[in-house]
N, C-alpha and C positions, 0 to 999 in steps of 0.2 A: 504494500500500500504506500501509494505516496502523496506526503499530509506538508513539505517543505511551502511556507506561502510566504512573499514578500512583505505583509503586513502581520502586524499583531493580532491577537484576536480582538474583535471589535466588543465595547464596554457594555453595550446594548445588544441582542440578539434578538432574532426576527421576532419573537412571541413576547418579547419585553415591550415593542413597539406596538405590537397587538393590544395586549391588555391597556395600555395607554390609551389607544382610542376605545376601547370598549368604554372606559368611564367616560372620557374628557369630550369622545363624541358621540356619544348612545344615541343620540334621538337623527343624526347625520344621515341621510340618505347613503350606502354604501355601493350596494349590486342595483341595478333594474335589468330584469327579467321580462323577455321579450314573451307572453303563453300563449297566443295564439287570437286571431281576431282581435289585431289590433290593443289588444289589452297587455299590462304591462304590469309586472309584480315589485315591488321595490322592497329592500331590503336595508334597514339601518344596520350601524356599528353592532347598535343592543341585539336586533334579531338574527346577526349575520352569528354574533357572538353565542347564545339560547341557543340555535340552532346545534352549530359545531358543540358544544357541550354537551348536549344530549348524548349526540350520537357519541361521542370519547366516551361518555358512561358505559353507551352500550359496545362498544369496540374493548372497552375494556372488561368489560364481562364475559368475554370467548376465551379468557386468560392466554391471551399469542404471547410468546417472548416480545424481551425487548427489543426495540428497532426492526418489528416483523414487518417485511415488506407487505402494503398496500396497495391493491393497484385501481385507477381509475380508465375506465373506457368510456368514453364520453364526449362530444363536441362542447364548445364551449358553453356555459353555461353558471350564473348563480351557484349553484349547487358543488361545482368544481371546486369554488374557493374552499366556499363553506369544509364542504369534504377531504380537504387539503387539511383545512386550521381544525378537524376533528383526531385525522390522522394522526397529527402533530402534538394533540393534545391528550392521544390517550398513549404517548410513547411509540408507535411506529413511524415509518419509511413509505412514502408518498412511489408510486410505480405508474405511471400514467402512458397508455398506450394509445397510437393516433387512434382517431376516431374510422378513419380509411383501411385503415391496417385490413389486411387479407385475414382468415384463420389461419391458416400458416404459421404468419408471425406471433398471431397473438398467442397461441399455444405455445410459442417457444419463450415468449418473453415471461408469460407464466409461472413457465415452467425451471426458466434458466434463472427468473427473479426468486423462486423459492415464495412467491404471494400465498398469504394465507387468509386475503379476504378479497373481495371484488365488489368494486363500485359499478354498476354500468347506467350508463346514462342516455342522455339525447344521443340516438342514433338514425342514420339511415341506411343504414345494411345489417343490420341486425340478424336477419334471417341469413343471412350468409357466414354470417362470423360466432353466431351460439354454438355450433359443433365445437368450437376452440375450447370449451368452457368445462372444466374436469367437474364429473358429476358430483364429486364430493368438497370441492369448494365454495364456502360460501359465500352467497352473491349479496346484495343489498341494489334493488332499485330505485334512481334518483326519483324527485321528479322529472317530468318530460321523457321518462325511458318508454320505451317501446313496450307492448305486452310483451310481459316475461315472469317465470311459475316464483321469481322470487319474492321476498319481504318489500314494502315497499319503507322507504326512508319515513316518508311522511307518520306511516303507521308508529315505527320505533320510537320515532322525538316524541312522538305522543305520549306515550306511556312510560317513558324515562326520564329521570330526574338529569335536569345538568350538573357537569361535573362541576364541583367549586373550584375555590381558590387560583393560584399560577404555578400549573406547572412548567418546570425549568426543566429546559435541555443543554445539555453539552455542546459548549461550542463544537465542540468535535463528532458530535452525533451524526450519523448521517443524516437529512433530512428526507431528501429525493434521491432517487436512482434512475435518472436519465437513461433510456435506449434511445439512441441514435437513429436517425431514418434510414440508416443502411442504402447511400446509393449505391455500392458496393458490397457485396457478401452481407454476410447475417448482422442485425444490430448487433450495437455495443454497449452494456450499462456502465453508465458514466456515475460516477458516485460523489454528490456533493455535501459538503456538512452545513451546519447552519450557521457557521462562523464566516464561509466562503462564499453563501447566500446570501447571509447581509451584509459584508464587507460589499460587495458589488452593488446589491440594492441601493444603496446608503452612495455611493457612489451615482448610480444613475438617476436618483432622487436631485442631487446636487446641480449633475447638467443638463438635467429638465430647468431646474429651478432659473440658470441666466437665460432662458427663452422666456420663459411664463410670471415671472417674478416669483420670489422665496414663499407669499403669503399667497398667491392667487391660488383658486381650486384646481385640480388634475381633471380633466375631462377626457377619457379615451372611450373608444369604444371595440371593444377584446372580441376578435371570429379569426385570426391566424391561430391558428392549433397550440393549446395549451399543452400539450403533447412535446411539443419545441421550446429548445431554452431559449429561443428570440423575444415570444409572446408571453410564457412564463416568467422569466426576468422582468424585462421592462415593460410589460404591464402588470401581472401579477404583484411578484415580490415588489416593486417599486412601490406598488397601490398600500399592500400590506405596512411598510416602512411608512410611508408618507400620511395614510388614514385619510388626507385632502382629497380623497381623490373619487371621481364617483365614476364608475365601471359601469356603462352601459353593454350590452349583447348583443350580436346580432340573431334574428331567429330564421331566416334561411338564405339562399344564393339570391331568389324572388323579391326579398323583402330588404336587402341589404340598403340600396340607397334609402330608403325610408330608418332603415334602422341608425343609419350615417346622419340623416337629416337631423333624427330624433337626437342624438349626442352631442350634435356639433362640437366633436370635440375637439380641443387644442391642441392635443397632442397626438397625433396621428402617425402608425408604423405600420408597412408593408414590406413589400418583397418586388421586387423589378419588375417578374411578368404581371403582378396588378397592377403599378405604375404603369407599364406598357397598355395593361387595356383601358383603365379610364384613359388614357392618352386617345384611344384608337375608338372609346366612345366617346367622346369631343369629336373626334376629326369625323366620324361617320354624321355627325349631328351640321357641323361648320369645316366644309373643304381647307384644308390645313394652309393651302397657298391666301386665302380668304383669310382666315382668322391672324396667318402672320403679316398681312397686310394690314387689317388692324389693330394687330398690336404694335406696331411700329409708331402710330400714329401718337402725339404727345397728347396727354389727358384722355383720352376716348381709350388710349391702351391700357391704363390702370383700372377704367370700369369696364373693360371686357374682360380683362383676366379676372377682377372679384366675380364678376356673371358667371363665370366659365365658373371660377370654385367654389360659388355658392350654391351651382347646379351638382356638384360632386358634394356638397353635403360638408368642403374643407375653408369657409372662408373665414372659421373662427382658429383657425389650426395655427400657430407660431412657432409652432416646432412638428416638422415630418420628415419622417425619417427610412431609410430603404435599409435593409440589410438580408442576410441570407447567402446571399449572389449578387456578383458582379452584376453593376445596372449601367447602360449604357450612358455616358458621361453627357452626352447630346438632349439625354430626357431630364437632367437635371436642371437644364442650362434652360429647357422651354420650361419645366416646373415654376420655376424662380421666374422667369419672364413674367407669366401668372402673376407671381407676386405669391407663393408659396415657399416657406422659407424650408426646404428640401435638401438634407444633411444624409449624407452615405457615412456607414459606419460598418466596424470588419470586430467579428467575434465569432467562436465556436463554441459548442456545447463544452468540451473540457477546460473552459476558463470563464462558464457560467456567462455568457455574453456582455463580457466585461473586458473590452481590448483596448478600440480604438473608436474613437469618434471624430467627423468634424466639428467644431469651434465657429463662431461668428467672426474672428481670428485668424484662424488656420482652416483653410477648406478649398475647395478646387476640384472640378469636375475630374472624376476618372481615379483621383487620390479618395483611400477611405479614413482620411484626419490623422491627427496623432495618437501618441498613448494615452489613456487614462490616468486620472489619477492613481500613484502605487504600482502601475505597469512598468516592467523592466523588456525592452525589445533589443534584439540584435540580428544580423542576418549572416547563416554560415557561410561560408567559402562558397558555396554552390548559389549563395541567394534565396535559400529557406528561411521562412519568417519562425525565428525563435522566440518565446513569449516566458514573459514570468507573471502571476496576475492574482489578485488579491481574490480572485474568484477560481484560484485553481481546483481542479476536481482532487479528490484522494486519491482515484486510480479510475481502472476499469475493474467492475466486479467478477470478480472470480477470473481474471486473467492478467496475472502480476507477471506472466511473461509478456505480453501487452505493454504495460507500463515501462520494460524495461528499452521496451523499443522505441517508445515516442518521447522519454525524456534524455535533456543532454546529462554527462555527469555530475554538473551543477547544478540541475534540478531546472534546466530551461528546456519547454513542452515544444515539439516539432509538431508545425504546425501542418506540415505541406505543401503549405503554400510559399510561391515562389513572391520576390518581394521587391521591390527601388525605395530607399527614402529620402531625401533632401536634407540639407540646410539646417529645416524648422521640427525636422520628422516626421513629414506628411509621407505617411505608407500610401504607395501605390502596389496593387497583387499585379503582376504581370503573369499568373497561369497554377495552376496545380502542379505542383513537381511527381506526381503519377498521372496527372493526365499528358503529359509530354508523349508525343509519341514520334516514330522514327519514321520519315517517308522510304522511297526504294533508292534515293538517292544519299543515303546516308546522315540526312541534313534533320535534327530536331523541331517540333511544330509546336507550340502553345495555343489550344484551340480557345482558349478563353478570350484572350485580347481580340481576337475577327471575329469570334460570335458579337462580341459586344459592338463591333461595327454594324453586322449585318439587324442586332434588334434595335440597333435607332431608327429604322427605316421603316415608316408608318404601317406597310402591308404588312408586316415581320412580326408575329406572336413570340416566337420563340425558331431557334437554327443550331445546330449539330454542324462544328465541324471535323473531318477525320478523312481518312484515306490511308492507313496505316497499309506499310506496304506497298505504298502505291506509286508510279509517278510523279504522281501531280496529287494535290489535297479538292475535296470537294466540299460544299456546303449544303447542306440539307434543312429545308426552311418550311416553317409551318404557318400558313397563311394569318392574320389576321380573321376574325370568327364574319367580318359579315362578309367577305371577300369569297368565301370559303361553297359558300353556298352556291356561288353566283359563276362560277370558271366555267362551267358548262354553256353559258353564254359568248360567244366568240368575239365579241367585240371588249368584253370585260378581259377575257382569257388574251387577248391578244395586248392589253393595256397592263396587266400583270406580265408578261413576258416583255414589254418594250422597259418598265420601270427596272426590273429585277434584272434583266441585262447592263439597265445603267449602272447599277447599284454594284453589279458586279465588277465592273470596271472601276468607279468609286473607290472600294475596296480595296482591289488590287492593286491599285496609284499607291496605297500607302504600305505596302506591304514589300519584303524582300522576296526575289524571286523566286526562292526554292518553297517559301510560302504563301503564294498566289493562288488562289481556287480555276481549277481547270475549269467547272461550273456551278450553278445553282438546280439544286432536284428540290420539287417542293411534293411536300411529304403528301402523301395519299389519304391520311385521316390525320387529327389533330392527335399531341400525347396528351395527355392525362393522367393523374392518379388512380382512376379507375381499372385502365387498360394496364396500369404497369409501370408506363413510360416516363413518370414523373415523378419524384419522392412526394411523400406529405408534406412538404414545407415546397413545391412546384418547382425542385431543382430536377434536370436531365438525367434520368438514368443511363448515361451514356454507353455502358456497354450490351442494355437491352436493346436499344436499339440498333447498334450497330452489328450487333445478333438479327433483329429481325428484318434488316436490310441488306444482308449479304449474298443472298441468292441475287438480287437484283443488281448490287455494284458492275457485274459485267457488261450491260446493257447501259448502263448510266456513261461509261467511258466511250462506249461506242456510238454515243449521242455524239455526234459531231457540235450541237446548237447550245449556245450560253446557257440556256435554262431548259431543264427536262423536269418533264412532270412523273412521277413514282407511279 
């Protein structure tokens, strides 16, 4: 196990922070709950606090050991937190599985977590994923869970007394045990304590605070997967730290900008390819040449960009923020033309999303900011980003031969990624140092920096690029959604073919020539998380695809034409 962290252990601990707003804000609006037909459930500090207490009572009447792992299955929800701070409160280990997750996985994370109780909650594939569920494991259903033969939560708070008093845990307790979205091979439990939870919290609490001011309320609204240390961190744990903060929901993909409007929050966190679509539903709404023609325009530009992000539900937002993946440096730069103050920031689950941020200071499209407070970074000899970080994980569970590989002898975590910094310390990633791969000419490729070229480009959802073995490198591109429908039309199909050719050239102007794409294939159905093709946090699974594109690469090269269709 490794517990080496560049900070002290912090004097306050997350459930120190808790109990604080239990008294100081009881009557505080905390969760709103989206339940259906418009109707919305709100939950104060006092109730949020009643609640989780009950259940610790009853959680601790199954007599588990200490620190028995817990798992939750669930899309976001009220109830998540709740069943987080019960976990917490009756002495276990929080185990939270996506909500997408296949049975498959879920069985194994079960099973490799050693969970001795189950949450399950708002689902929608439920009927696909209960076979994962060992018949003698006991379940507990949220609200909003799907019919299922188990107890229901509501039932149990009923008839249970809340737990009293404060219980205290060990800084060095584990809290949570993170599995990783596995875009490669089987997850990994990542094991954080509660010392390394709130050192970071307490941290991202701070640089919220010079966007929003130290006293102003936190307004977010939490539907990225609590499953991901992105959405858990900083909006969860932050919320938890902070107690200011009121957590709206969203209650489905249908209802989302309603659910957006409803929060208008300030503080706002995504992931690229959603940046990319509210981009791409603007431009579908107002012709992109149209809109930067009036945004050019002085005065009339700054109230059509408010128009533009009051119709996304973002015109109260002062801090938004992208992470997960590389986002193309171009959609920042239109973001901010808006007039949305749009910050790229670089962290992984094993340092609890606690790395690097931009600054209103320090920031610049393409760069993901500098270190955080308490961050130690350096880059090896190869240009891998080494990290030291007050949010470091203990280890991976149950594989300390694991550990021994990702850290240096110092105790600095290899990150993978490859790295440039400046001057001021602004990290720019230039590529995953395993996603490198070798063409037939012997010459090294980074497909990350030309994807992020080709997803500035408004028809452009998402693109693959690789050619491993090959010649020449290809780029595989997945239409933007209304485009998508419409290629069977020839006039469209032929306006997609003249853009994407330019695009390809574009491209290739800025690139060296042993890494210039031979061409563009635009993919034959969109990825997904459904299919596969997507992690739960909507990164590339890139070697499923280039699995399930291989029969066809012979044909793609014998296209003679800039763009072929899959």
């Amino acid at each position: 196990m490794h517990s080496e962290s560049t900070n002290q252990t912090p004097e306050k601990l997350m459930l120190d922070y808790v109990y604080a707003h239990e008294l100081a804000l009881a009557d505080q609006v905390f969760l709103s709950q989206p339940i259906g037909g418009g109707q919305v459930r709100d939950y104060t500090w006092s109730q949020t606090m009643d609640q989780a207490r009950r259940m610790a009572t009853h959680i601790r009447s199954l007599g588990l050991e200490p620190g028995a792992r817990i798992a939750i299955l669930s899309k976001n929800c009220a109830h998540f937190f709740i069943a987080e701070l019960a976990i917490w409160l009756a002495g276990g280990t929080t185990v939270a599985i996506f909500p997408t997750e296949t049975a498959e996985t879920i069985r194994y994370v079960l099973q490799h977590s050693g969970a001795s109780l189950l949450f399950v909650g708002k689902l929608d594939q439920w009927e696909q994923q209960a076979s994962a569920v060992p018949a003698d494991l006991p379940c507990i259903a949220l609200p909003l869970a799907p019919a299922t033969p188990y107890e229901s939560w509501d039932a149990i708070t009923r008839r249970t007394a809340p737990l009293t008093g404060r219980v205290m845990r060990a800084a060095t307790d584990m809290a949570i045990l993170m599995y990783t979205s596995g875009s490669t091979g089987q997850p990994k439990g990542v094991m954080h304590s509660f010392a390394a939870a709130t050192a970071s919290s307490v941290g991202m609490q701070h640089y919220i605070q010079q966007y929003i001011g130290t006293d102003a309320e936190m307004r977010v609204l939490s539907y990225l997967p609590l499953a991901h240390i992105y959405e858990r961190a900083w909006i969860e744990c932050t919320a938890l730290v902070n107690g200011r903060t009121h957590v709206y929901f969203a209650e489905s993909l249908d209802t989302f900008l309603q659910d957006l409007n409803r929060a208008r929050p300030n503080v706002f966190a995504s992931v690229p390819r959603l940046w990319l679509k509210f981009q791409q539903g603007v431009f579908h709404k107002v012709r992109a040449q149209k809109l930067e023609r009036l945004l050019r325009i002085p005065l009339l530009g700054r109230l059509v960009g408010r128009k533009v992000l009051k119709g996304l539900g973002l015109d109260q937002a002062m801090l938004a923020a992208s992470g997960s993946a590389p986002i193309p440096p171009e959609l920042i730069v239109w973001y901010r033309r808006l007039g949305l103050n749009l910050m790229e920031g670089y962290a992984m689950t094993e340092d609890f999303a606690y790395s690097h941020a931009s600054t209103p200071h320090f920031n610049a499209p393409g760069c993901v900011g500098i270190p955080m407070p308490g961050v130690e970074v350096r880059l090896s000899e190869e240009g891998e980003v080494l990290l030291k970080s007050p949010g470091q994980m203990l280890g991976y569970y149950r594989q300390p031969d694991l550990d021994a590989q990702v850290f240096t002898a110092d105790g600095f975590f290899r990150t993978g990624d490859k790295g440039e910094r400046d001057a001021h310390g602004l990290l720019k990633i230039t590529g995953r140092v395993k996603e490198l791969f070798k063409s037939s000419k012997g010459k090294y490729i980074a497909p990350a920096p030309i994807e992020n070229l080709l997803n500035a480009h408004p028809m452009i959802e998402l693109s693959m690029v690789s050619g491993v073995g090959q010649a020449a490198v290809y780029g595989l591109v997945v239409l933007a959604e209304h485009l998508r429908a419409r290629t069977g039309e020839a006039p469209v199909k032929a306006r997609v073919e003249h853009e994407l050719s330019q695009l390809l050239q574009h491209v290739n102007s800025q690139l060296a020539d042993y890494e210039q794409l031979r061409m563009l294939v635009v993919a034959d159905e969109p990825w997904s998380i459904e299919n596969g093709l997507l992690t739960p946090t909507m990164k590339i699974r890139r070697s499923r695809i280039e699995t399930a594109v291989q029969e066809r690469m012979p044909g793609w090269y014998a296209c003679e034409d800039a763009v072929c269709w899959a």
